[in-house]
C-alpha positions as CSV (number, residue, x, y, z in Angstrom):
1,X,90.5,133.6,96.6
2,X,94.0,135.0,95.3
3,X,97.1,134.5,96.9
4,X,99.0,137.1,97.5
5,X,102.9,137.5,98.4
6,X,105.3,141.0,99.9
7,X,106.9,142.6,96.6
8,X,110.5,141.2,96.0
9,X,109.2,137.9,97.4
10,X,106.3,136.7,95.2
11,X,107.8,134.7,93.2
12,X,110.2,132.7,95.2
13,X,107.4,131.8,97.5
14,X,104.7,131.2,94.6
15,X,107.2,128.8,93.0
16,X,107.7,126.8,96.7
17,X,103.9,126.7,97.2
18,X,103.3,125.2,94.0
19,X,105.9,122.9,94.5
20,X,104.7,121.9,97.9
21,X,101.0,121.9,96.0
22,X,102.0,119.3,93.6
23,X,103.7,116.8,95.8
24,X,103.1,113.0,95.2
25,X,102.0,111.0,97.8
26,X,103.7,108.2,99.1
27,X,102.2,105.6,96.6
28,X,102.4,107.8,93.7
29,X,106.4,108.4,94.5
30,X,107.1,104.4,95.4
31,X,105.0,103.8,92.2
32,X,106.7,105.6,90.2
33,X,110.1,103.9,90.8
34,X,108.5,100.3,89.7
35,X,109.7,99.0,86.3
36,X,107.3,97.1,84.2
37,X,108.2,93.7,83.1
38,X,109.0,93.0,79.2
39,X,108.7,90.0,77.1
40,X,112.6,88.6,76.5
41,X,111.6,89.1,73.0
42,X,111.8,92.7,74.2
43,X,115.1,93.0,76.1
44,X,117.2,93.6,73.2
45,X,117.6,93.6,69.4
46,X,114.8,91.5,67.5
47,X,114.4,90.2,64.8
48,X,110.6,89.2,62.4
49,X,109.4,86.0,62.2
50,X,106.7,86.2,59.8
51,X,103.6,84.1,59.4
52,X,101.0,83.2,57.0
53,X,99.2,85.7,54.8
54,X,95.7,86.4,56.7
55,X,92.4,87.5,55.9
56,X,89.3,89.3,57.8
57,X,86.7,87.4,60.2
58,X,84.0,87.6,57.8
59,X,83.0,89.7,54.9
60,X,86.1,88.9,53.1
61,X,85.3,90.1,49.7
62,X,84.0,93.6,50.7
63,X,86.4,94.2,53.3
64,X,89.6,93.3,50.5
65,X,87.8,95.4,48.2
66,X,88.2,97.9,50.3
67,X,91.5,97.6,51.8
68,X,93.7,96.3,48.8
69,X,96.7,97.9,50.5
70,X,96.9,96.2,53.9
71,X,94.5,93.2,53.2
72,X,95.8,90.2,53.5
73,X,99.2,90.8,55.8
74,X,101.1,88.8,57.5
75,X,100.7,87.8,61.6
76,X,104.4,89.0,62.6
77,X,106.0,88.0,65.8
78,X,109.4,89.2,67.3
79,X,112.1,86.7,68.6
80,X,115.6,87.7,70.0
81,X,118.0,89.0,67.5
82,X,121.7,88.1,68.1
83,X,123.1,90.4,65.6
84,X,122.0,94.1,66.3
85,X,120.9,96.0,63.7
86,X,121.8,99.5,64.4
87,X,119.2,102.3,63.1
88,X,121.8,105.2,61.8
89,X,118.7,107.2,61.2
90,X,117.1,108.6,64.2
91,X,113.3,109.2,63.3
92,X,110.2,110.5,65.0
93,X,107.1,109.5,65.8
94,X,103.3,110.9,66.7
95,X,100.6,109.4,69.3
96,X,96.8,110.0,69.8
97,X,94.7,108.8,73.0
98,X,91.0,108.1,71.3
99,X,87.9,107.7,73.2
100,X,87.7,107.1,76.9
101,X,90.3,106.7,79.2
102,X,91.4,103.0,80.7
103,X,94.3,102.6,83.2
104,X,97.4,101.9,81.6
105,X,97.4,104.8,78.6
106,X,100.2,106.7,80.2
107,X,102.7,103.5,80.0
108,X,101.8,102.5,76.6
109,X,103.4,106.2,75.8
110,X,106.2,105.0,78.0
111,X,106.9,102.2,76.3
112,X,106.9,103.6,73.1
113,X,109.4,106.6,74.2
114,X,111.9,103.5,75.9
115,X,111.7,101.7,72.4
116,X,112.2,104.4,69.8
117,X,114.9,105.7,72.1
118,X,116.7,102.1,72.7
119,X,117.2,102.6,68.6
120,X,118.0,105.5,68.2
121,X,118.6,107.9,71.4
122,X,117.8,111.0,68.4
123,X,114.2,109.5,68.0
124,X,111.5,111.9,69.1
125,X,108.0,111.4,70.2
126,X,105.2,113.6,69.7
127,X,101.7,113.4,71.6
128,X,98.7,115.3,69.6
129,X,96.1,117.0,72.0
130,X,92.9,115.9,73.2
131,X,93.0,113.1,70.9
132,X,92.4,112.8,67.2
133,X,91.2,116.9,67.0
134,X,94.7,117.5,67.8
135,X,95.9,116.0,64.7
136,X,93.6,117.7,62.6
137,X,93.7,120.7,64.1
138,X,97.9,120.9,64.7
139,X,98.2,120.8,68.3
140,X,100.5,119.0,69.6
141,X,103.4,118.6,71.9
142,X,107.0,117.2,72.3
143,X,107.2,114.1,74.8
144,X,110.3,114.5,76.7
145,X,112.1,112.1,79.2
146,X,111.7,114.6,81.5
147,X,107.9,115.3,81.3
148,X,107.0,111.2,80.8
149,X,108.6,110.2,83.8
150,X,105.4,112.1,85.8
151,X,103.2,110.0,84.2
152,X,104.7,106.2,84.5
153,X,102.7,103.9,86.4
154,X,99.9,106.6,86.5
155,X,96.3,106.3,85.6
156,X,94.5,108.7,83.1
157,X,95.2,110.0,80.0
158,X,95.7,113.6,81.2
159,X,99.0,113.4,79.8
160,X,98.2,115.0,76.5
161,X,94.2,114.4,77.0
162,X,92.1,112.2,74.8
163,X,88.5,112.9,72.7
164,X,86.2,111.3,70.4
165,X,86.6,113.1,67.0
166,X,86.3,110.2,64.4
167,X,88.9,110.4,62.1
168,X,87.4,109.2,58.5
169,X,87.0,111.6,56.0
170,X,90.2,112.6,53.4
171,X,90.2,116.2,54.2
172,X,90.8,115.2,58.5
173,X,93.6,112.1,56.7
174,X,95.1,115.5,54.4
175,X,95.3,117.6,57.3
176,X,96.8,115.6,59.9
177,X,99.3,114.8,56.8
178,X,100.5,118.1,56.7
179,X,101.7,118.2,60.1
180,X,103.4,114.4,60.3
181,X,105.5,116.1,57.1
182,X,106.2,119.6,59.3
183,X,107.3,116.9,61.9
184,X,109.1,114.5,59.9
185,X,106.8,112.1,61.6
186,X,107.5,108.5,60.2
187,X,104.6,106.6,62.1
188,X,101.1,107.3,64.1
189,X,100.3,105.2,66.7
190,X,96.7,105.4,67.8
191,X,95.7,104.0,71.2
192,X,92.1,103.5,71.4
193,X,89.4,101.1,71.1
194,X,87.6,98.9,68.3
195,X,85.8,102.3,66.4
196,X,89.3,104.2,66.7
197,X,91.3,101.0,65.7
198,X,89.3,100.7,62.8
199,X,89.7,104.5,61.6
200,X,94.0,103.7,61.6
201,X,93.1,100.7,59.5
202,X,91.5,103.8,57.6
203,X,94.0,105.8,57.5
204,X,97.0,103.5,56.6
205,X,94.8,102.2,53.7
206,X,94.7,106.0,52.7
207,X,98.0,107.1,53.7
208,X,99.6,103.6,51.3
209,X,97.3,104.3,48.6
210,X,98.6,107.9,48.2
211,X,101.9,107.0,48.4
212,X,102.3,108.9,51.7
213,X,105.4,107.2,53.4
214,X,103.1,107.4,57.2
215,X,103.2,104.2,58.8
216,X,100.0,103.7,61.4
217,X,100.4,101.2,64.3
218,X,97.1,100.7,66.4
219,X,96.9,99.6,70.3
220,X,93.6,97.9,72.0
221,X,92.1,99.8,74.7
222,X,88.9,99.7,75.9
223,X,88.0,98.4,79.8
224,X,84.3,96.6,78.5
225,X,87.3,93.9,77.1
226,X,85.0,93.8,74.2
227,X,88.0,94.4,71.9
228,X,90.0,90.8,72.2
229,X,90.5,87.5,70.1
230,X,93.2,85.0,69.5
231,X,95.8,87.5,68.8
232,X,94.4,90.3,71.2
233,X,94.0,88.2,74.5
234,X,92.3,91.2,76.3
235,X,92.1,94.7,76.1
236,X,94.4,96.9,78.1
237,X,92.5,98.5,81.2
238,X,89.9,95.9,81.8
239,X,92.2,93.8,84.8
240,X,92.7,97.1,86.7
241,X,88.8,98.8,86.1
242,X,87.3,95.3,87.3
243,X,89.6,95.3,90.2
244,X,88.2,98.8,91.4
245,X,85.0,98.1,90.4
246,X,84.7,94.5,92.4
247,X,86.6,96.4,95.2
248,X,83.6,98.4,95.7
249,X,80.7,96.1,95.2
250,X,82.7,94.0,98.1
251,X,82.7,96.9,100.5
252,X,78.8,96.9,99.8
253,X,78.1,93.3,99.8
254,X,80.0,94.2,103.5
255,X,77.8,96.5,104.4
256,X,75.0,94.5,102.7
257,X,75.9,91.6,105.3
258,X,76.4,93.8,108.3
259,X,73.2,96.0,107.7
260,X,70.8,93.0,106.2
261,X,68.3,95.4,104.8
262,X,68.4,96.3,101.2
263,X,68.6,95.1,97.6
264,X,72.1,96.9,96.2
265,X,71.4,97.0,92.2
266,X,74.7,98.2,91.3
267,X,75.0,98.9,87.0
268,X,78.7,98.6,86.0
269,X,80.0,99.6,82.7
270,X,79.6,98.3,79.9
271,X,77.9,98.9,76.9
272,X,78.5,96.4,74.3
273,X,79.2,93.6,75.7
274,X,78.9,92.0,79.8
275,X,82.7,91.2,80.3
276,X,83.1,93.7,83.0
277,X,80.1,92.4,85.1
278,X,81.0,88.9,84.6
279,X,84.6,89.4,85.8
280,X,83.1,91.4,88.4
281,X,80.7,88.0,89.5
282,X,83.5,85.8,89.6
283,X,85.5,88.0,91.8
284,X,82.9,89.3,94.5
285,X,80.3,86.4,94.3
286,X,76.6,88.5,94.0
287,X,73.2,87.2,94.5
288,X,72.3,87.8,90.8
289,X,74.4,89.0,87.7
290,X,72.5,89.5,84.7
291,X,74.2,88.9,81.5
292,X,73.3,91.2,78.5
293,X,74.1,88.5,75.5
294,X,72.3,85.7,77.3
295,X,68.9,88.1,78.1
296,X,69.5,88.1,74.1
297,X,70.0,84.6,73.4
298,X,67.1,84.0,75.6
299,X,64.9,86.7,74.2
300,X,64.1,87.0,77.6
301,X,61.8,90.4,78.1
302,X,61.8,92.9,80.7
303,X,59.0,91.5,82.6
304,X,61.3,87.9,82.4
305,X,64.1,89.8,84.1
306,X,61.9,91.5,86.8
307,X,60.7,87.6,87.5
308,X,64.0,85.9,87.5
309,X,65.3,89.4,90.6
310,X,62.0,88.7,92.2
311,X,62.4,84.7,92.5
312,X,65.8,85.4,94.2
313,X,63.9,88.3,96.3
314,X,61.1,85.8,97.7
315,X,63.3,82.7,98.3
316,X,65.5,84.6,100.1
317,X,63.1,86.6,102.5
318,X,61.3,82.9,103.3
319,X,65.5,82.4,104.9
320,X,64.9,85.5,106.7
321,X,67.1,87.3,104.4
322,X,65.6,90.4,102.9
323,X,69.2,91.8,101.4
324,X,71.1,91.5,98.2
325,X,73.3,92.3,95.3
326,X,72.3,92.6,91.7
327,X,74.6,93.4,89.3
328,X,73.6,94.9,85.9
329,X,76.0,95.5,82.9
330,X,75.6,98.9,81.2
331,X,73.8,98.2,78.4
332,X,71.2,95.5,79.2
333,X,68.3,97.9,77.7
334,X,69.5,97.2,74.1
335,X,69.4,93.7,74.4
336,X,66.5,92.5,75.4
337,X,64.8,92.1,72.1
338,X,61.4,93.8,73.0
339,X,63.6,97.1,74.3
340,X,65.9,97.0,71.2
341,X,62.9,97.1,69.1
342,X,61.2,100.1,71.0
343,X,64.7,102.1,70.8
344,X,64.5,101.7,66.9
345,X,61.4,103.2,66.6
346,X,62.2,106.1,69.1
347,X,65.0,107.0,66.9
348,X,62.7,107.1,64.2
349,X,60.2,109.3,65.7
350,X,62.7,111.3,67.8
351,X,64.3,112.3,63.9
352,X,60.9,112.1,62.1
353,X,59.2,114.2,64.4
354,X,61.3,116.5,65.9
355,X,59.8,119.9,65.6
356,X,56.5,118.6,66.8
357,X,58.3,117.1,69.9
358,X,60.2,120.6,70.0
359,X,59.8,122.7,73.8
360,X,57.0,120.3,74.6
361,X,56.8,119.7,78.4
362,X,57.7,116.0,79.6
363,X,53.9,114.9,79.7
364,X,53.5,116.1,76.7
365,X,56.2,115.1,75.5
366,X,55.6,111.5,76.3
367,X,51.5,111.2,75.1
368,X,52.8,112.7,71.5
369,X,55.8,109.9,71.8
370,X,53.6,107.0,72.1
371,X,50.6,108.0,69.4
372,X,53.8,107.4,67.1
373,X,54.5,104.0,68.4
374,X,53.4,101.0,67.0
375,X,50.8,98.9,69.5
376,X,53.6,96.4,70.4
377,X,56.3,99.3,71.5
378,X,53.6,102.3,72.9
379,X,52.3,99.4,75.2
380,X,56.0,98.8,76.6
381,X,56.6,102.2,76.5
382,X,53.9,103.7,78.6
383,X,54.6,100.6,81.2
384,X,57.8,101.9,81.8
385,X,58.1,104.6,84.8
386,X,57.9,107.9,84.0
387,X,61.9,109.1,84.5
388,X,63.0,105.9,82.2
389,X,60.9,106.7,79.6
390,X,62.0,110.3,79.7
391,X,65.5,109.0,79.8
392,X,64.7,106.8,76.7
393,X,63.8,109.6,74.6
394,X,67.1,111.7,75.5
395,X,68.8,113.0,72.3
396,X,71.1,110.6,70.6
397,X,75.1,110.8,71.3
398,X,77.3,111.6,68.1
399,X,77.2,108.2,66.4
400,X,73.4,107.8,66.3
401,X,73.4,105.3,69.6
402,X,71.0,106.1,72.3
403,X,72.9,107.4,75.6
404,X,72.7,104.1,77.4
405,X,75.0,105.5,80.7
406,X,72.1,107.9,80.9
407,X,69.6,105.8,81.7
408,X,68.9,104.3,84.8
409,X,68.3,100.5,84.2
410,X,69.3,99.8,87.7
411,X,66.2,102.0,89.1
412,X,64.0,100.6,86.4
413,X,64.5,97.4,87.6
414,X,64.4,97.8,91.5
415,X,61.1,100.0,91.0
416,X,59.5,97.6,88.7
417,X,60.6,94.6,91.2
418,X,59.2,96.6,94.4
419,X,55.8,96.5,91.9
420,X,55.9,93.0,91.5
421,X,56.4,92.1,95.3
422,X,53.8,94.2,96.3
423,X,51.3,92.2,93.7
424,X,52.8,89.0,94.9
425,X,52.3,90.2,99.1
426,X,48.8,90.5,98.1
427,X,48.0,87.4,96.7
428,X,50.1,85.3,99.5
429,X,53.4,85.0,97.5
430,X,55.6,87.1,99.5
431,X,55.8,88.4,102.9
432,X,59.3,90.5,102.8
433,X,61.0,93.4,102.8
434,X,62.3,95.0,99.9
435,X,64.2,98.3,99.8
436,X,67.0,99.1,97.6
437,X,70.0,101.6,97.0
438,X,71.3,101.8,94.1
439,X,74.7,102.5,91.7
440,X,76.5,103.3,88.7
441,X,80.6,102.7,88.5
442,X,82.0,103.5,85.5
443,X,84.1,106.7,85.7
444,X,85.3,105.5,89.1
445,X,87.6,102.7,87.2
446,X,88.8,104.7,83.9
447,X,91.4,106.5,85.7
448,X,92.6,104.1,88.1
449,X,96.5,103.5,88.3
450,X,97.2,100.2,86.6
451,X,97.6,97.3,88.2
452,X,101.0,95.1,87.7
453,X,99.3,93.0,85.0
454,X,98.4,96.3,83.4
455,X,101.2,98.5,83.8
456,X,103.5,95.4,82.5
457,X,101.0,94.7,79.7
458,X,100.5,98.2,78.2
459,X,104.2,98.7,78.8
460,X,104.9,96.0,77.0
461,X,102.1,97.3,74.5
462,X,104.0,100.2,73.8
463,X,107.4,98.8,73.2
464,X,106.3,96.4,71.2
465,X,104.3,99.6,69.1
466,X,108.1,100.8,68.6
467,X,109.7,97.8,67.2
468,X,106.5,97.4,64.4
469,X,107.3,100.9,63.7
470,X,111.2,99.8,63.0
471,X,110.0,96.9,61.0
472,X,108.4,98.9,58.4
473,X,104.7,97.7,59.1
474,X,101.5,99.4,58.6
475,X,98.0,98.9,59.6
476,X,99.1,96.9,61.9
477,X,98.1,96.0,65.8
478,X,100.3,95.9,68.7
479,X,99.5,91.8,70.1
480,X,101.1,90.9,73.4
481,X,99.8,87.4,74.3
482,X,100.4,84.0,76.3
483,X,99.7,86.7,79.0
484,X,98.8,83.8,82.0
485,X,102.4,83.5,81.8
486,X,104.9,85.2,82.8
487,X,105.4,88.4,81.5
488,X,109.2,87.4,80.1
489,X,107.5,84.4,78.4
490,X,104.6,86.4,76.3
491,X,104.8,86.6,73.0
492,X,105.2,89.9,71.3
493,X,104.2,90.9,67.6
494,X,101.4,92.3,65.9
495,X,98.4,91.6,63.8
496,X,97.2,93.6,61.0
497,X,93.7,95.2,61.6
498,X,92.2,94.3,58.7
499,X,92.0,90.6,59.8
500,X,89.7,91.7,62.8
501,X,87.1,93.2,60.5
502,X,83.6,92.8,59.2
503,X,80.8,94.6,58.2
504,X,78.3,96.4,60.1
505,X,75.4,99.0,59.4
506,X,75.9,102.0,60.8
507,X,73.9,104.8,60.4
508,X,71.6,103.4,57.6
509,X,75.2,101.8,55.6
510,X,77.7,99.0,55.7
511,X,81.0,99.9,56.9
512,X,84.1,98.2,57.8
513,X,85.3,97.8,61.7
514,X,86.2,95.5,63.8
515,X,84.0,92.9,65.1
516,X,83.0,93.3,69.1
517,X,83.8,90.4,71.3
518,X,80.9,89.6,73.4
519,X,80.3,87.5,76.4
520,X,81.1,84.1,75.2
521,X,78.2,81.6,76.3
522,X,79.8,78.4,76.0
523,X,82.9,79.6,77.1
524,X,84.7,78.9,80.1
525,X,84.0,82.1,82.4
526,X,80.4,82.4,81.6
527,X,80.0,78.3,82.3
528,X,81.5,79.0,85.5
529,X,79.5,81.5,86.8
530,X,76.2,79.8,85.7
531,X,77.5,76.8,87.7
532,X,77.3,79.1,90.5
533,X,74.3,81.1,89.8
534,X,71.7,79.1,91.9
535,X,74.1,78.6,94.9
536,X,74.8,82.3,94.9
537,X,70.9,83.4,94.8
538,X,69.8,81.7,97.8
539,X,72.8,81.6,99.8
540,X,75.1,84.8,100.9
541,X,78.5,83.8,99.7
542,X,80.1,87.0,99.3
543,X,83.7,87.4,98.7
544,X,85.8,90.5,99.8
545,X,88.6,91.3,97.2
546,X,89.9,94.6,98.8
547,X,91.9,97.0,96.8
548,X,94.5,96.7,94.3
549,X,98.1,95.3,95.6
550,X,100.9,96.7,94.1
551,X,104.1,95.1,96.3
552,X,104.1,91.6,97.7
553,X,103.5,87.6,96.4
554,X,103.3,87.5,92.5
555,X,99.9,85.6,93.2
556,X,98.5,88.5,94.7
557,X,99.7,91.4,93.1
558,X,100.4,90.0,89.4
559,X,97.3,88.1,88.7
560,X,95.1,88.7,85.9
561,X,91.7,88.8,85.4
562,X,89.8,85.6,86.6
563,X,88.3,86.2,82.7
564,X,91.5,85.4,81.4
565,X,92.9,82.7,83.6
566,X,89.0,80.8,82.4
567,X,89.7,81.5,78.7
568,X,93.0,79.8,79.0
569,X,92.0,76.9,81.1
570,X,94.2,78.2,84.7
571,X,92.2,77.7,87.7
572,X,90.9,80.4,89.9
């Protein structure tokens, strides 16, 4: 449908429609006024207090070897500076928004813009397209004070768009060179997670080596909190996803209470590592969580899993209760050892024999599949039901990795559960109902607007980007940490990538990046939920946590993640 206006008037009245179109509502325009919190180290001038000269988490020959530029740094950390040091030169500086979106993006480009501009008001910032293809390609845009002020306190990362082009080759480093020099862009900062942190290691190692005069600063995003360590506390995005995400699951463990009829399995994202559903336990309080690394400490099996839901399932229909909650992290499949092993050799035969596998139907498809298997795997495979297996042998995403969000682990499990009860109701072991619905949250939390903890953090985040930038430093990370504190008591500083790396195959070859944080199982938030988990099984101890608050008591609307306050001994 157009819309159409009288001659003379068009305009006018297209102008005042759009305007009326793009109003904000009343929590978008309150939210905007709020002012995220900085560390003092922040409020004014600062000056570098430098520490000891550092080296990677493992592999520290190789990863020197090749890094001899920026192995090796210095932790730095900012302090109040009494005597100002004005910056007579204004200068300017790039941004890119890799991979997916987490809450929070659009005030780490706030911060940056408040820093460079509390230096120098001259200082320009300039955002690069749809993520790292914008740099290659040239596309880019200035970010005014004007056009940022939309986007403060906003979820998303539509403010110049993100993507997933790796950047790693010299030609993509030679070309994005080009247009930092038609710029006069002094420093990239790249804003992403542990694969796009690792590629501005990359580049600043290239960049030095050349004797480019580029200066990269990277920033941890990622919501699965699998990019985090001493220095990096947590990544930004994870407080404010798990709060939407555990939102939800309590208005279905509601309606799970009220209705007392089904089995929720609800998947939640999270494909490297279980952070997200264990934060997600501690803060709704489910009949079962299953936890990706310990199914692989365990080397528990599928059929082990299907046991442990049905256990739950049985003892709690002899209580009359035939309802539940199951919550299952994203990528469960690759860690149970018996599935891992299967995916390997489907990404074997899914390369090796391609053409033969070519326009086949999906039976067909299937029976040639499993005469390529090995026993072990073509007996696990042709167990599975039909759609998983299907979903299993879906063509591989860009880096190789089987497209884990695509398959449905959380209707693999509730179908292979209803199996097992109905084998169990005939030899006398259960005499319940089972039904189940079931769910996938992971886009619902990307965008989210930040919560205080996160608009303060990546805020903060971004600032502090601007004043590594004015130091000099390269190859460097933006650390915010002591974050259980108040936000004018964390620290501020920055680490240098290179000490968060080790090596890894990829794609048949050892290459640098960052190590992944996974669950931790003797640390403090995993111990306290397996303290819980037998209590939580047979009883219905749901908790409620209702949507983000963004005004009232600091203890409600400032809190972090129950993750964090574990890690650093707070109670919850």
């Amino acid at each position: 449908m157009s819309l159409r206006f009288p001659a003379g008037r068009r305009r006018d009245r297209g102008k005042k429609l759009f305007d009326n179109l793009m109003k904000k509502s009343a929590l978008q325009r309150v939210r905007a006024e709020y002012q995220p919190k900085l560390p003092k180290a922040l409020q004014g001038p600062v000056k570098v207090k430098v520490g000891e000269a550092t080296e990677s988490v493992a592999d520290q020959k190789e990863i020197k070897a090749l890094f001899p530029n920026t192995y090796g740094m210095p932790v730095v950390e900012f302090e109040p500076n009494s005597k100002p040091e004005r910056v007579e030169e204004p200068f300017n500086v790039g941004i890119i928004l890799s991979g997916g979106q987490a809450p929070g993006g659009h005030n780490v480009v706030s911060g940056i813009f408040d820093g460079i501009k509390s230096l120098n008001k001259e200082c320009r910032l300039y955002g690069f397209l749809m993520g790292p293809s914008g740099f290659i390609n040239h596309q880019y845009m200035e970010l005014t004070a004007g056009y940022i002020k939309e986007y403060r306190n906003t979820g998303g990362f539509d403010i110049i768009g993100s993507g997933r082009t790796k950047l790693e080759t010299p030609d993509q480093f030679d070309a994005g060179l080009k247009v930092l020099k038609e710029l006069n862009i002094k420093a990239l900062v790249i804003i992403g997670g542990d694969d796009s942190n690792t590629n501005a290691a990359v580049l600043a190692e290239y960049y030095k080596a050349n004797g480019a005069d580029i200066q990269v600063i990277g920033v941890p995003k990622t919501i699965d909190g699998d990019l985090k360590n001493e220095w990096i506390e947590t990544s930004f995005g994870f407080d404010t996803a798990c709060k939407v995400y555990s939102e939800v699951i309590g208005n279905i463990q509601r309606d799970c209470n009220s209705a007392k009829k089904y089995y929720h399995f609800i998947k939640l994202m999270g494909r490297s590592a279980s952070h997200i559903a264990l934060e997600c336990a501690l803060e709704t309080q489910p009949n079962v969580c299953l936890i990706s690394e310990e199914v692989a400490a365990k080397r528990m099996t599928l059929d082990n899993i299907v046991s442990q839901i049905c256990y739950v399932v049985a003892e709690r229909a002899k209580l009359g209760w035939n309802f539940g909650t199951v919550l299952v992290p994203e990528g469960l499949i690759e860690f149970i050892p018996s599935m891992k092993k299967l995916i390997a050799e489907l990404n074997d035969v899914l390369v090796e024999f391609a053409e033969e596998l070519e326009g086949l139907e999906e039976l067909d498809k299937l029976r040639v599949i499993h005469s390529h298997l090995t026993p072990e795997c073509g007996e696990l495979y042709k167990s599975l039901p039909k759609n998983i297996a299907l979903q299993l042998s879906l063509d591989r995403d860009s880096h190789g990795n089987v497209q884990v969000s695509l398959i449905e682990t959380e209707s693999l499990l509730s179908e292979m559960v209803a199996k097992r009860l109905e084998e169990m109701a005939e030899e006398g072991q259960y005499s319940g109902k089972f039904a189940a619905q079931h769910h996938f949250f992971g886009y619902e939390g990307r965008c989210a607007d930040p919560t205080n903890f996160d608009a303060d953090y990546t805020y903060a985040l971004g600032y502090n980007a601007a004043m590594l930038i004015n130091s000099g430093l390269t190859g460097y990370m933006s650390s915010v940490r002591n974050l259980t504190d108040k936000p004018e008591n964390w620290i501020a500083g920055g680490i240098p990538i290179t000490m968060m790396m080790n090596m890894e195959r990829r794609h048949g070859q050892m290459k640098p990046v960052i190590q992944k944080a996974l669950v931790n199982l003797n640390g403090r938030p995993y111990l306290k939920y397996a303290s819980m988990r037998e209590t939580l099984a047979l009883n219905t101890l749901y908790q409620y946590p209702g949507p983000i608050q963004y005004f009232g008591p600091a203890e409600i609307c400032d809190r972090p993640s129950m993750t964090l306050l574990l890690e650093h001994n707070k109670e919850i």
